[in-house]
C-alpha positions in Angstrom: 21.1 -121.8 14.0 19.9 -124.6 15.9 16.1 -125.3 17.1 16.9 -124.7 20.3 19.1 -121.4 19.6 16.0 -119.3 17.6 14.5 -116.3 18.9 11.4 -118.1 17.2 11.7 -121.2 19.3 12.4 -119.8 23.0 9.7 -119.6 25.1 8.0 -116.4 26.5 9.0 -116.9 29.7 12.9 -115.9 28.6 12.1 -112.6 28.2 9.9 -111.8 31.5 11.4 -109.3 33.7 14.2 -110.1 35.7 14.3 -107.9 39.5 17.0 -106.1 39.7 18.0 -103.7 43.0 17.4 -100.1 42.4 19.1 -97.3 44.7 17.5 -97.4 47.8 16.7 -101.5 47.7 13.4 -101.3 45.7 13.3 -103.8 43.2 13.3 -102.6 39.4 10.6 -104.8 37.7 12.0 -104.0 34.4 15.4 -103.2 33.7 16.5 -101.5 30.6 18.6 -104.7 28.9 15.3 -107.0 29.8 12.7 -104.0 28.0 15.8 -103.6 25.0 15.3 -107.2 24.3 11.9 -107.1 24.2 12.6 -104.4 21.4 15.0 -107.3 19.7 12.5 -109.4 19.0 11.3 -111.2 15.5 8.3 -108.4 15.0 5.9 -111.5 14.8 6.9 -112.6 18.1 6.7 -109.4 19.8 3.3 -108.9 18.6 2.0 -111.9 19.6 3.4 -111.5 23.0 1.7 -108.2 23.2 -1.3 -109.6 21.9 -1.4 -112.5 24.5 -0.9 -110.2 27.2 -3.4 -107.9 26.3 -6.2 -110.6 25.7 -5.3 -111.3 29.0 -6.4 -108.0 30.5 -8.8 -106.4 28.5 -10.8 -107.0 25.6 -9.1 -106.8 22.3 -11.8 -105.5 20.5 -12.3 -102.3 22.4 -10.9 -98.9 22.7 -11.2 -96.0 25.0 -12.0 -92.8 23.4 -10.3 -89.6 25.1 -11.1 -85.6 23.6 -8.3 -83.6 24.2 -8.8 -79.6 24.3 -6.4 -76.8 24.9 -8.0 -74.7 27.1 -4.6 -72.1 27.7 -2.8 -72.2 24.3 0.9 -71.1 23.9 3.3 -68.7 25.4 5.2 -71.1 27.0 8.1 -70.6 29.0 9.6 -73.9 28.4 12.1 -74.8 25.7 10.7 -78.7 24.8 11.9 -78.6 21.3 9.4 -80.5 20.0 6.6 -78.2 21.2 5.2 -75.2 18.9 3.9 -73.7 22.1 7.5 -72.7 23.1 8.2 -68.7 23.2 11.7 -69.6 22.4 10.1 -70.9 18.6 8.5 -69.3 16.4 6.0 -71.6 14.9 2.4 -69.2 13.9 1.1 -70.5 17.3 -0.7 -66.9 19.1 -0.8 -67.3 23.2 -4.4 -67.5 24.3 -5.8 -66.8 28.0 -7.7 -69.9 29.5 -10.8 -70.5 28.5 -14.5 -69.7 30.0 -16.7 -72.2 31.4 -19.2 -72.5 29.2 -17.1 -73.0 26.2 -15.5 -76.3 27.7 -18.6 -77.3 28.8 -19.8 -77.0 25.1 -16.8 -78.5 23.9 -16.7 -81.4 26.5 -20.4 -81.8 25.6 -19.7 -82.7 22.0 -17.2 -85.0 22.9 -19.6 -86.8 25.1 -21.9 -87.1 22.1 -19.4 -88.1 19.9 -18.5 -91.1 22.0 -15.8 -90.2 24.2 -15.7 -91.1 27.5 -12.8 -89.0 29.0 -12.1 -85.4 28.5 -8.7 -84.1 28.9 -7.6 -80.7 29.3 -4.5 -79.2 28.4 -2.9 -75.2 29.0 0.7 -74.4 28.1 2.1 -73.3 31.7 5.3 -74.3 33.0 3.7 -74.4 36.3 0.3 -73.0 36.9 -0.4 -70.7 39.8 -2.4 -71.5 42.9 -4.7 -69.1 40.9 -4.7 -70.8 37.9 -5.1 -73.7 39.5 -8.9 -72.6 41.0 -9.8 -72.1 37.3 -9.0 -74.9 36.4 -11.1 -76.5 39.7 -13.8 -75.0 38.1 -13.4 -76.6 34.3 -12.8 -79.7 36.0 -16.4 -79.5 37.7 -17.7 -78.6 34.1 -16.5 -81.4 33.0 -17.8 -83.7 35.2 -21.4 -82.6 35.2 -21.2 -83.4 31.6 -20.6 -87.5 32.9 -17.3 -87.7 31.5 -13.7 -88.3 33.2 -11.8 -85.5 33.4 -8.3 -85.2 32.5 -5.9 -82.3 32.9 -2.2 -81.1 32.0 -1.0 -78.4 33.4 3.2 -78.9 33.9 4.6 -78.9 37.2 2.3 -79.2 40.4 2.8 -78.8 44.2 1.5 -81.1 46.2 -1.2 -78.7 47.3 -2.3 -77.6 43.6 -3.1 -81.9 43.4 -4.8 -82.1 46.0 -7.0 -78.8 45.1 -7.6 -81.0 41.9 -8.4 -83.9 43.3 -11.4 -82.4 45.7 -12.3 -80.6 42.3 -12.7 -84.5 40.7 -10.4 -84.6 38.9 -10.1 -88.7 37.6 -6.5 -88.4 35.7 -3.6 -86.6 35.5 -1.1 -86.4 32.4 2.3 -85.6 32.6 4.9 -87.0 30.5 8.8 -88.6 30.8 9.0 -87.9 26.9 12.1 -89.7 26.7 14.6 -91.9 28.7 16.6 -89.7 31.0 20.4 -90.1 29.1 18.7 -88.6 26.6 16.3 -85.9 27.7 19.3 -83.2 27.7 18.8 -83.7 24.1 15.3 -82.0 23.9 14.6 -79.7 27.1 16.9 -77.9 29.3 14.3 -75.7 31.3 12.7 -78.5 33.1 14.5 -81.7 34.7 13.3 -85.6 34.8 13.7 -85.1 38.5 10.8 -82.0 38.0 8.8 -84.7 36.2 9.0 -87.6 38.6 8.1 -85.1 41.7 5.3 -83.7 39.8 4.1 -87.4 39.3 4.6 -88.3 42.7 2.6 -85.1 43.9 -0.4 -86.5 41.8 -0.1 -90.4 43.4 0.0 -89.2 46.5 -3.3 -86.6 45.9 -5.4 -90.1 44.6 -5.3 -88.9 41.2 -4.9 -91.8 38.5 -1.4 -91.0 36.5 -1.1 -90.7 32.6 2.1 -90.8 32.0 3.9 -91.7 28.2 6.7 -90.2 26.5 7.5 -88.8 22.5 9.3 -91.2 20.4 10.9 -90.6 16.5 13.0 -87.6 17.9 16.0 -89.1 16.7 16.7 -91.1 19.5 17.9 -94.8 19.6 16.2 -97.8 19.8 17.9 -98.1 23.0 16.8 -95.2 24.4 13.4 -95.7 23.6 13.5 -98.9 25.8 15.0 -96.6 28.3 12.0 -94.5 28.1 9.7 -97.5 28.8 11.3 -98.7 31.2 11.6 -95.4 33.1 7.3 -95.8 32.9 7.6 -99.3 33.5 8.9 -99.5 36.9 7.2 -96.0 38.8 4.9 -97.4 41.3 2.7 -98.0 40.4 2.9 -98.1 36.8 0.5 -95.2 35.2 -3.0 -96.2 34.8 -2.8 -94.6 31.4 0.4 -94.3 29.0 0.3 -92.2 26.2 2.6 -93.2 23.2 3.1 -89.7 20.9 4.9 -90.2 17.5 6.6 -86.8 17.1 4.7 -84.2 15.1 6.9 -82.1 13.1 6.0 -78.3 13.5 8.1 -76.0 11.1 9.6 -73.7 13.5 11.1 -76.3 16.1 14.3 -77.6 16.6 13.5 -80.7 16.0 11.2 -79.8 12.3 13.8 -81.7 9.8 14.3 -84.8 11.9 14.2 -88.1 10.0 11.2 -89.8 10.4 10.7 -92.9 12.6 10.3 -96.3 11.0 6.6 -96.9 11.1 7.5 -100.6 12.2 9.2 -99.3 15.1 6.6 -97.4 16.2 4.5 -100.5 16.5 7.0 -102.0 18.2 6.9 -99.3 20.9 3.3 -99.8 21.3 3.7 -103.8 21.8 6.7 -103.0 24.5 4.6 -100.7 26.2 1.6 -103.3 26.6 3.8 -106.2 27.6 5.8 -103.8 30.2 2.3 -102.3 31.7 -0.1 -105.0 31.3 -2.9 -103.4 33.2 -2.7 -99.8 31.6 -4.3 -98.5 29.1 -1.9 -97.9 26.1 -3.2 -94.5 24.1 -2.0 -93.9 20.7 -1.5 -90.4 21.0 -0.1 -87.7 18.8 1.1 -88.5 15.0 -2.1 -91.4 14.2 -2.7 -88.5 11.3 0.7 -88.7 9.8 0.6 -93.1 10.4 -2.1 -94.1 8.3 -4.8 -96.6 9.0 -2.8 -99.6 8.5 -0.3 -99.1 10.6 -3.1 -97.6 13.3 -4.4 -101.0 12.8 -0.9 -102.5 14.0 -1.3 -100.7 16.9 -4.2 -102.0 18.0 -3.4 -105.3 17.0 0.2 -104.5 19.2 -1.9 -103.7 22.8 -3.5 -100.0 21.8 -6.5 -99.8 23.3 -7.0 -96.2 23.6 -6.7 -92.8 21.3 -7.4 -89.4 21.3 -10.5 -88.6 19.2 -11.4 -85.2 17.6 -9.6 -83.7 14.7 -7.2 -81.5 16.9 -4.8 -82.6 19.4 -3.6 -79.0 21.4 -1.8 -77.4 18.2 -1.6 -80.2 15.7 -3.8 -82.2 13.4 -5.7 -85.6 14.2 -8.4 -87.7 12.0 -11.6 -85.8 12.4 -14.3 -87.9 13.7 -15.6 -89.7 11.1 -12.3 -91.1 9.7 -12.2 -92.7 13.1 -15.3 -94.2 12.7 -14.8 -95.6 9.7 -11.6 -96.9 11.2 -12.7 -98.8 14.3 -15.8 -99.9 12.4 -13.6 -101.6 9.5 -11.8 -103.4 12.6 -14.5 -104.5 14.4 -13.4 -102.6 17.2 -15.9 -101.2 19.9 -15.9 -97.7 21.6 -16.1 -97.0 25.6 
């Protein structure tokens, strides 16, 4: 291979995006072949691209630190296999009713004092009612008068649930693609990707800032996991926050069994999503427990610059506090 012919020697500007039409004349800002070959590249190169264009946006030596609380726990109506909050599993996990006041506030309160700056709230509902929705108003406010951002996931929303949120403060929303759309038949059949991308347009539309990631090491392809990003990549805008999960195995799921994900392709993930979404916040999400720190370090390294922090995540485990510490310390890394 000649000089001139190595993925080593081309220059960055081969693999920007290339416009391309979508349905309805918008123009795509990534299509899937240009995010694939992001995915192609020498790992060395790809993480010095994500490293370039993270350095350009933020500082690389910080990381946002979110809590993450489930305030309505299991029961479920949805059928995401990879979720022990499912009815249609049977994974241990007992359905709770949503939570009082004062215990968020004393949870959101030790998150605060712990370090994080965002608190994010999650109940297991297919779609909350209007109901449901003036609880959670109410949490939302608790949260806030603690002087942290407030974060919430709820499933589907009507336009006139966001908006409730919204006048209730609400800073961010989460609500996740998972996976690229050829393959989200795979996983869940009681919701639809079109579901997702209304829900996430109810939220734009209210002024709420959108976090929105997906699950990868499901057993999907390489390719679909640049089908994922992409899918991210080009809503518009492009979430303020994207959450990249690693899959948790939970005994009881479909998907308990499935092989695991290469750890170096996880990373790669990561460096995709920050060269994609320069201006987001990438959060390594769900799995950092099962990764280890020197891959975590990777990640960070790859464009991370935000993680949940507290030792549960909903249902599943996470480092506990001071494992994190110890972690960002060793790094040099600085919390907001």
């Amino acid at each position: 291979m000649s000089e001139l012919t190595s993925p080593v020697a081309q220059p960055i500007e081969l693999f920007r995006p290339v416009p391309r039409q979508k349905a309805g004349g918008a123009a795509q800002r990534w299509p899937v072949d240009a995010v694939a070959a992001l995915f192609e590249l020498p790992f060395n190169d790809l993480i010095f691209r994500a490293q370039q264009v993270h350095r350009e946006h933020f500082d690389a030596n910080e990381v946002q630190l979110s809590t993450l609380l489930s305030i309505k726990t299991g029961g479920c109506e949805e059928d995401c296999g990879y979720c022990p909050q499912s009815v249609h599993y049977d994974t241990g996990v007992e359905a709770t009713k949503l939570l009082d006041p004062a215990t968020v506030a004393a949870a959101a309160r030790a998150a605060r004092e712990q370090g994080a700056s965002r608190f994010c709230m999650g109940a297991a509902w297919r779609a909350p009612k209007d109901r449901d929705i003036e609880k959670v108003a109410e949490l939302v406010r608790v949260v806030k008068a603690e002087g942290l951002e407030a974060c919430c996931t709820l499933g589907m929303l009507t336009d006139t649930q966001a908006h409730a949120l919204k006048e209730a403060g609400l800073d961010y929303y989460n609500h996740n693609l998972d996976t690229a759309p050829e393959a989200y038949g795979r996983f869940i059949s009681t919701r639809t990707y079109d579901d997702r991308l209304q829900t996430l347009q109810s939220v734009r539309e209210a002024g709420i800032n959108v976090c929105c990631g997906g699950i990868v090491g499901m057993g999907e392809l390489r390719r679909e996991r640049a089908g994922l990003v992409a899918q991210i990549a080009n809503l518009d805008p492009y979430p303020q926050s994207v959450p990249i999960n690693q899959l948790v195995q939970v005994e009881g799921t479909p998907l308990h069994g499935t092989e695991a994900l290469d750890p170096f392709e996880f990373v790669r993930t990561i460096a995709v999503a920050r060269i994609t979404m320069p201006k987001a916040r990438v959060r390594l999400s769900a799995g950092r427990q099962q990764m280890g720190e020197a891959v975590q370090a990777l990640c960070f390294l790859a464009g991370a610059n935000s993680i949940f922090y507290g030792d549960k995540l909903l249902t599943t485990g996470n480092p506990d506090w001071a494992a994190d510490q110890r972690l960002l310390g060793a790094l040099g890394i600085a919390a907001r």
